[in-house]
PDB file with one MODEL, atoms N, CA, C and O in Angstrom:
MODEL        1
ATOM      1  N   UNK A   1      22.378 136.577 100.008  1.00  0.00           N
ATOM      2  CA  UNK A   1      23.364 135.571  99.659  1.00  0.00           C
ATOM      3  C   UNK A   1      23.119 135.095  98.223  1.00  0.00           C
ATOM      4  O   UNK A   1      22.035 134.832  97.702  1.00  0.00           O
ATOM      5  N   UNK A   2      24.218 135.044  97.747  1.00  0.00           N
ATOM      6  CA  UNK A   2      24.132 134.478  95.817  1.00  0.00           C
ATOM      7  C   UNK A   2      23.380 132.785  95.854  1.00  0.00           C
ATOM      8  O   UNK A   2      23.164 132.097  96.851  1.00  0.00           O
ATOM      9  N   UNK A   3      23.149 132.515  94.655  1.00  0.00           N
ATOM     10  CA  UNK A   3      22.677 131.879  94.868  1.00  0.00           C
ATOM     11  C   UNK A   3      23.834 130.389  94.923  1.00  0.00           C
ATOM     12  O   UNK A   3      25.003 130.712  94.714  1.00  0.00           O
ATOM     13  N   UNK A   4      23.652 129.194  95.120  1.00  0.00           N
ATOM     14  CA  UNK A   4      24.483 128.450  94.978  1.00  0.00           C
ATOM     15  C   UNK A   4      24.463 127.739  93.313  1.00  0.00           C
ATOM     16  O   UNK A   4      23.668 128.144  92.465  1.00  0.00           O
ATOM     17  N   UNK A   5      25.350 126.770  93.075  1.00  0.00           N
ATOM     18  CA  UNK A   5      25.713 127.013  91.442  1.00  0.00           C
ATOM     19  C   UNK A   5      24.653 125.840  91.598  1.00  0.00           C
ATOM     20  O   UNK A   5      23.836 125.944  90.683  1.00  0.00           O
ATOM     21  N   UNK A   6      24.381 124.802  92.394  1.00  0.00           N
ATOM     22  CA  UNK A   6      23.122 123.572  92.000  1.00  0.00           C
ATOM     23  C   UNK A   6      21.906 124.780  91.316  1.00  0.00           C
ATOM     24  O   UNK A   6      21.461 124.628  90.178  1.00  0.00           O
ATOM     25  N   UNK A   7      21.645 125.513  91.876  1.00  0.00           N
ATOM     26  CA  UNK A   7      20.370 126.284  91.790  1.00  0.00           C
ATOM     27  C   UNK A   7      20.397 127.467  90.298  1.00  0.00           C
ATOM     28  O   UNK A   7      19.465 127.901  89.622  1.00  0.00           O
ATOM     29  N   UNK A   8      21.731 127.673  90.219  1.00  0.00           N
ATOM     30  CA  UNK A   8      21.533 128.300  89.262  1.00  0.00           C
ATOM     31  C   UNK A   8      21.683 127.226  87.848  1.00  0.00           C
ATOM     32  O   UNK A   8      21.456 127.593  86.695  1.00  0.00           O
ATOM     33  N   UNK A   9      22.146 125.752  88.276  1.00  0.00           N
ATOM     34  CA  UNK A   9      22.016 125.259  87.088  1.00  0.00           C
ATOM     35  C   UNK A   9      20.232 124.302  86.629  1.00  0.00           C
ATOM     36  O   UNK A   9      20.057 123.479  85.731  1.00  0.00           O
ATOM     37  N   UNK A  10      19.431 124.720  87.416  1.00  0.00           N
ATOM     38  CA  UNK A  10      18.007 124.484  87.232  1.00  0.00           C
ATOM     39  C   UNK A  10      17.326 125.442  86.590  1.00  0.00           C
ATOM     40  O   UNK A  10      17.739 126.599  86.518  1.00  0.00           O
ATOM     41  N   UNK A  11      15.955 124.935  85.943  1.00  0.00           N
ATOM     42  CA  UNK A  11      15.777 125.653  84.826  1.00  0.00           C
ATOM     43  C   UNK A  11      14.754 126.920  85.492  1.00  0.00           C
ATOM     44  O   UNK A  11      14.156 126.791  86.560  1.00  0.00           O
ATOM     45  N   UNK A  12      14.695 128.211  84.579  1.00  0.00           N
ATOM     46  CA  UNK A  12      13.488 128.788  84.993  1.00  0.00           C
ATOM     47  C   UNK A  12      12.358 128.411  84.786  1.00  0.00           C
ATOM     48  O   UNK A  12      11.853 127.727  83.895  1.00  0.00           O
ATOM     49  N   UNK A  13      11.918 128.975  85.809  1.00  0.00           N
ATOM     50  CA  UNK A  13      10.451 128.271  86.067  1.00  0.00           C
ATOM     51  C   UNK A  13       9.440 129.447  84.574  1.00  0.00           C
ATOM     52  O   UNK A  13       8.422 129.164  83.941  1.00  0.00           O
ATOM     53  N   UNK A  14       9.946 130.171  84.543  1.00  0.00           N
ATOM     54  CA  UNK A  14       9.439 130.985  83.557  1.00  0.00           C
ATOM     55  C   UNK A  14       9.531 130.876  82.028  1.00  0.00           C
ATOM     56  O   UNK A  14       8.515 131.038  81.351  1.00  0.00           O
ATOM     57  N   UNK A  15      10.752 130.599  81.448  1.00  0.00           N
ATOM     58  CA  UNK A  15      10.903 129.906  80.229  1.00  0.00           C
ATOM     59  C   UNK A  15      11.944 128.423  80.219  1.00  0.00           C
ATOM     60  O   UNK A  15      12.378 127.976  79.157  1.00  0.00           O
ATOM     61  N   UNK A  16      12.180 127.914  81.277  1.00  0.00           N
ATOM     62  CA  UNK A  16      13.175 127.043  81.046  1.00  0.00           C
ATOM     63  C   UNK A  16      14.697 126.924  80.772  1.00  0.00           C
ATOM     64  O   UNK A  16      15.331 125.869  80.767  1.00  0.00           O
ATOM     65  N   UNK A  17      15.157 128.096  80.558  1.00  0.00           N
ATOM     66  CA  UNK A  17      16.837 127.788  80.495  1.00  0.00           C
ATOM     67  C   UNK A  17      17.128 127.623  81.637  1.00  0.00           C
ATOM     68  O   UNK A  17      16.337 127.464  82.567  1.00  0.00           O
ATOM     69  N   UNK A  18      18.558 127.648  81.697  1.00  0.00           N
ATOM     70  CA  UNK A  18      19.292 127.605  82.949  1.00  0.00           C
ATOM     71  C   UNK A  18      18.838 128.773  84.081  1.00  0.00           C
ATOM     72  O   UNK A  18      18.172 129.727  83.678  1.00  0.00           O
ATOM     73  N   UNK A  19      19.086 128.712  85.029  1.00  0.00           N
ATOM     74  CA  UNK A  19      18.878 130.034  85.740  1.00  0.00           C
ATOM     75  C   UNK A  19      20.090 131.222  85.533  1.00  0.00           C
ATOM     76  O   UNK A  19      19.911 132.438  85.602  1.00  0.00           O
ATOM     77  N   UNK A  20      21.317 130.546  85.272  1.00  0.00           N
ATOM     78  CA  UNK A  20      22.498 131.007  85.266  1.00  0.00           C
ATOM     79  C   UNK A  20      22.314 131.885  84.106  1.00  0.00           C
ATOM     80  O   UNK A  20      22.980 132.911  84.247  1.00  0.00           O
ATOM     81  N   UNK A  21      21.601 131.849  82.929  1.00  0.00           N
ATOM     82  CA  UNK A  21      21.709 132.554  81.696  1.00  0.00           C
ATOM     83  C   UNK A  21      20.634 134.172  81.765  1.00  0.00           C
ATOM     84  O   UNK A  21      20.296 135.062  80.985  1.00  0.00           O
ATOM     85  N   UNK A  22      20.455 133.852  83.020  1.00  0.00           N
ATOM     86  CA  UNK A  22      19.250 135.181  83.376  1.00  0.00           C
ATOM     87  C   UNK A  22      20.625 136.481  83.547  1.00  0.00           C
ATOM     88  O   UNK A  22      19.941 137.133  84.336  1.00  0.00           O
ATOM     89  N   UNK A  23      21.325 136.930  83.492  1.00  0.00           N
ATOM     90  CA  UNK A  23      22.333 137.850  83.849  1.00  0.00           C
ATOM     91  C   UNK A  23      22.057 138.890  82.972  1.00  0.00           C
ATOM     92  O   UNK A  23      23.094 139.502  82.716  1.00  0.00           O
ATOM     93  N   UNK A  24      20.976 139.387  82.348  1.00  0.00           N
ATOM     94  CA  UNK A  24      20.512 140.861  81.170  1.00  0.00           C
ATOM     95  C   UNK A  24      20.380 142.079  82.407  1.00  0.00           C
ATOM     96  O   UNK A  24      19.811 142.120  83.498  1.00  0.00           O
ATOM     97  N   UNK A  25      20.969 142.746  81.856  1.00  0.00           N
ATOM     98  CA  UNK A  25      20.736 144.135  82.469  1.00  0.00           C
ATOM     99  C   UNK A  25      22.830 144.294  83.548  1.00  0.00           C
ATOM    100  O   UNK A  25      23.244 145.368  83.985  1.00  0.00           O
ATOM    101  N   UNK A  26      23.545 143.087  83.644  1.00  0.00           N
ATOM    102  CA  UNK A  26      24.469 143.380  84.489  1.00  0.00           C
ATOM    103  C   UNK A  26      25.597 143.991  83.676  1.00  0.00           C
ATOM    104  O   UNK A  26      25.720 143.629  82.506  1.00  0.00           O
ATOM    105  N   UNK A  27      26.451 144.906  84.205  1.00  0.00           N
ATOM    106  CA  UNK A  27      27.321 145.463  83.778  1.00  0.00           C
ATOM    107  C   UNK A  27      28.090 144.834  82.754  1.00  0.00           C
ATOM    108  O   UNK A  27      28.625 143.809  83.178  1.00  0.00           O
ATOM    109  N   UNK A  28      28.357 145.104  81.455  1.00  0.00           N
ATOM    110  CA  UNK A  28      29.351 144.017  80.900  1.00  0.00           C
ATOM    111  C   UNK A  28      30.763 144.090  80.840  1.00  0.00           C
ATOM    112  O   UNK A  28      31.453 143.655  79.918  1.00  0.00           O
ATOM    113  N   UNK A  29      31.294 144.842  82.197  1.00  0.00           N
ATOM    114  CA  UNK A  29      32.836 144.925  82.753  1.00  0.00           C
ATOM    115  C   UNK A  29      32.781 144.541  84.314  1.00  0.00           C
ATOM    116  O   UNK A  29      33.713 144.320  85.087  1.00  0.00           O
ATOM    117  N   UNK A  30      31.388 144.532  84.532  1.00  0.00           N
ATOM    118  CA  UNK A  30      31.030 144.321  86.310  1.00  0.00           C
ATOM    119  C   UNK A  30      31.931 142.638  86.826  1.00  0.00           C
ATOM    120  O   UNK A  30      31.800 141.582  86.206  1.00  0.00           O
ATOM    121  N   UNK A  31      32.662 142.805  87.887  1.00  0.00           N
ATOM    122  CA  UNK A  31      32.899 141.505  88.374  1.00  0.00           C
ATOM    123  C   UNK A  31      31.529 140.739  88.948  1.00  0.00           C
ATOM    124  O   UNK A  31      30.637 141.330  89.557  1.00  0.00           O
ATOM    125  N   UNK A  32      31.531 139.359  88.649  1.00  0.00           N
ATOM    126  CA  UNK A  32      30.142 138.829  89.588  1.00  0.00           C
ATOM    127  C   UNK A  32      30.368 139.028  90.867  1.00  0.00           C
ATOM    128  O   UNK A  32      29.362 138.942  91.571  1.00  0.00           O
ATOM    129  N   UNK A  33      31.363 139.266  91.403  1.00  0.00           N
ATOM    130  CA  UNK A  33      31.441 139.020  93.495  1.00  0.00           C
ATOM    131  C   UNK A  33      30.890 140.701  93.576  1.00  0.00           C
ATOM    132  O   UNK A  33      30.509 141.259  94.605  1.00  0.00           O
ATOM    133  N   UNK A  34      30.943 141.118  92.639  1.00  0.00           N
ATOM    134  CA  UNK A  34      30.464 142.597  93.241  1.00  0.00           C
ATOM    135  C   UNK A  34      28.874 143.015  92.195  1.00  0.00           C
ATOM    136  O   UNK A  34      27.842 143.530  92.626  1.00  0.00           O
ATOM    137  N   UNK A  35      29.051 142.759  91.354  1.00  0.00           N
ATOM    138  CA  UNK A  35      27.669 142.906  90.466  1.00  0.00           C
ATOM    139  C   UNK A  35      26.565 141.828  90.135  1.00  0.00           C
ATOM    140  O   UNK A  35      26.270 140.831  89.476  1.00  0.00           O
ATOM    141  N   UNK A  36      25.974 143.224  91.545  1.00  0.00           N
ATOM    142  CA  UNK A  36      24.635 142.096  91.930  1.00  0.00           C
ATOM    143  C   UNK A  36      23.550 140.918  90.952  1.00  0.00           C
ATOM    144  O   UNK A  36      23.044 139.887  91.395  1.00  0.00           O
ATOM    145  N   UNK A  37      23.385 141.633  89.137  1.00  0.00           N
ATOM    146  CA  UNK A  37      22.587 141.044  88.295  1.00  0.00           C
ATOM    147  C   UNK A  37      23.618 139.866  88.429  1.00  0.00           C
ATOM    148  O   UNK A  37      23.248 138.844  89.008  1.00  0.00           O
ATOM    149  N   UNK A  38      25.125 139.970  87.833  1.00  0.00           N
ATOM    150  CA  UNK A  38      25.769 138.540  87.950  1.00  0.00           C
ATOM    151  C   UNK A  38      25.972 138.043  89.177  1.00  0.00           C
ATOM    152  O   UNK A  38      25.670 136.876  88.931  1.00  0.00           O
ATOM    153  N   UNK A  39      26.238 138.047  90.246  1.00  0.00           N
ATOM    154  CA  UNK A  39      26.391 136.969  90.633  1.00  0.00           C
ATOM    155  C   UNK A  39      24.865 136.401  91.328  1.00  0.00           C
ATOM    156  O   UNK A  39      24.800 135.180  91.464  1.00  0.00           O
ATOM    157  N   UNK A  40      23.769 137.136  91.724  1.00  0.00           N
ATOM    158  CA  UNK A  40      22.385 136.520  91.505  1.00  0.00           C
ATOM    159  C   UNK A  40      21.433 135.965  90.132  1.00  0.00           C
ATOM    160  O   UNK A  40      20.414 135.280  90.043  1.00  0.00           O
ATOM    161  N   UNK A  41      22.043 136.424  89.457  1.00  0.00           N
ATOM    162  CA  UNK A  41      21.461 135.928  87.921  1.00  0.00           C
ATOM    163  C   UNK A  41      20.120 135.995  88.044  1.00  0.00           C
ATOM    164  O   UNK A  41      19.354 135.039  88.174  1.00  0.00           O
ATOM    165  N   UNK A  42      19.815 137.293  87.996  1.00  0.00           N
ATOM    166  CA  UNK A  42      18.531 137.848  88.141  1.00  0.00           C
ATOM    167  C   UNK A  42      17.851 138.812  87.331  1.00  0.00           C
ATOM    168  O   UNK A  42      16.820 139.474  87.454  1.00  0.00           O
ATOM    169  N   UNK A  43      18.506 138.722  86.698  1.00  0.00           N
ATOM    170  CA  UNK A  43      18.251 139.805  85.180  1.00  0.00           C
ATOM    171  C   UNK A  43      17.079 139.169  84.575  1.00  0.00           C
ATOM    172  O   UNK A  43      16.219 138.527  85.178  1.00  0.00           O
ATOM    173  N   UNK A  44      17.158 139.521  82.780  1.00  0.00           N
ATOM    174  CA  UNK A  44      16.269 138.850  81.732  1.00  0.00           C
ATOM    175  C   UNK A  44      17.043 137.930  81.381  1.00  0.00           C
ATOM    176  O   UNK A  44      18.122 137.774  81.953  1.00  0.00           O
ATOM    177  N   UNK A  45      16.655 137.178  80.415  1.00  0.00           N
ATOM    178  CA  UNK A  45      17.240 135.812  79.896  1.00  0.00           C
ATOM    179  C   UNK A  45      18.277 136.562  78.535  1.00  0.00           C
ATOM    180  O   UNK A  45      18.166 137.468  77.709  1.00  0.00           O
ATOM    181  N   UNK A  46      19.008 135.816  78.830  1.00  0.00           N
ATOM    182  CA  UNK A  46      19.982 136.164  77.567  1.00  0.00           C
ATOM    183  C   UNK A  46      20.558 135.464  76.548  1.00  0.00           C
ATOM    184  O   UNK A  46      21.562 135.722  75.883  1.00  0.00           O
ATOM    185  N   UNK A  47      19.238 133.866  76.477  1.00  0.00           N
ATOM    186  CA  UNK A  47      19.282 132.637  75.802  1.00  0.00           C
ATOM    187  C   UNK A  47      18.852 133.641  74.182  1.00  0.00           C
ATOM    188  O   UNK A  47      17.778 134.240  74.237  1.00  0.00           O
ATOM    189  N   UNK A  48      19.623 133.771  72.940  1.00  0.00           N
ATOM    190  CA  UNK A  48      18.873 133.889  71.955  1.00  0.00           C
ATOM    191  C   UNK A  48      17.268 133.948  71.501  1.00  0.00           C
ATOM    192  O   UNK A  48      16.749 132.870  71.213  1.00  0.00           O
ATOM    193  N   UNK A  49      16.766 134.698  71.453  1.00  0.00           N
ATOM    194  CA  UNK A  49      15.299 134.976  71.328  1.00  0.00           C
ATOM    195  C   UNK A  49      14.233 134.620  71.897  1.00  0.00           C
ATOM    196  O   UNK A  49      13.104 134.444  71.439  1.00  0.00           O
ATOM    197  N   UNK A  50      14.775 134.489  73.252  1.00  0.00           N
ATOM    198  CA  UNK A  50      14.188 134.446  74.940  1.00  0.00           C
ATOM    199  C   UNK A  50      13.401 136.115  75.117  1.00  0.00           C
ATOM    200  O   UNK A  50      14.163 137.080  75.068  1.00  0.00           O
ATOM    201  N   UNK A  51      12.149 136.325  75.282  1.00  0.00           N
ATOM    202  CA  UNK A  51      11.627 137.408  76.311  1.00  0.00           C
ATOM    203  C   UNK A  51      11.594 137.717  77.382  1.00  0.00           C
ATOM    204  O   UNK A  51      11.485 138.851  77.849  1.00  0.00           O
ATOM    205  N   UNK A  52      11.758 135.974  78.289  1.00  0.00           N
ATOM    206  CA  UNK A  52      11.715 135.839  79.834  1.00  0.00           C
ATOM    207  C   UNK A  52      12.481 137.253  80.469  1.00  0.00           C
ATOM    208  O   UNK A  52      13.690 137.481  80.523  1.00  0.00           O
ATOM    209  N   UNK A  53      11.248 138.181  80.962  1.00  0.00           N
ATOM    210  CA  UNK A  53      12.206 139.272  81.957  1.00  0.00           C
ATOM    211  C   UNK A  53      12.941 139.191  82.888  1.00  0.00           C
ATOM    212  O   UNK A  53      13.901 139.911  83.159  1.00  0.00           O
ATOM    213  N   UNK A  54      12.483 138.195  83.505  1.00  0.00           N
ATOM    214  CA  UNK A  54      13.152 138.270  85.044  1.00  0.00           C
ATOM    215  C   UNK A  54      13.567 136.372  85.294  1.00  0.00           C
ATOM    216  O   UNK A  54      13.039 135.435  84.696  1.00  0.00           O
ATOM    217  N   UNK A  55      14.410 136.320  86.118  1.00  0.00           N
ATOM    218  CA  UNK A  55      14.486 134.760  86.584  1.00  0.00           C
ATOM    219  C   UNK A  55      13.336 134.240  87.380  1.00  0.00           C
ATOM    220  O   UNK A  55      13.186 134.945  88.378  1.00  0.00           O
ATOM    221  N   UNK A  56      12.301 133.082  87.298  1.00  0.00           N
ATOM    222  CA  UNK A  56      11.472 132.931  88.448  1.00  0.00           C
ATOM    223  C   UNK A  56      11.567 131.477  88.806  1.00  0.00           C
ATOM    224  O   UNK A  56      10.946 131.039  89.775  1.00  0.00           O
TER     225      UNK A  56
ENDMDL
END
């Protein structure tokens, strides 16, 4: 199950952005209801000169 939007608007525990901004690696034509990196936002961070790999 995706996550709900309270949760994706808390920060990572790994670098602090949003959780929502973790979406690196998802298709960039993919719909979120079907492409799993977007609508789990589970990718890398895609905050400007962020390394964070993964959401934690």
């Amino acid at each position: 199950m995706p996550p709900t939007l309270a949760e994706l608007e808390q920060p990572c525990a790994g670098c602090g952005h949003q959780n929502a901004v973790h979406t690196g690696g998802a298709k960039p034509g993919g719909w979120a209801i079907y492409e799993r990196t977007w609508a789990n936002a589970s990718g890398w961070c895609n905050t400007p000169g962020c390394d964070c790999p993964g959401r934690r």
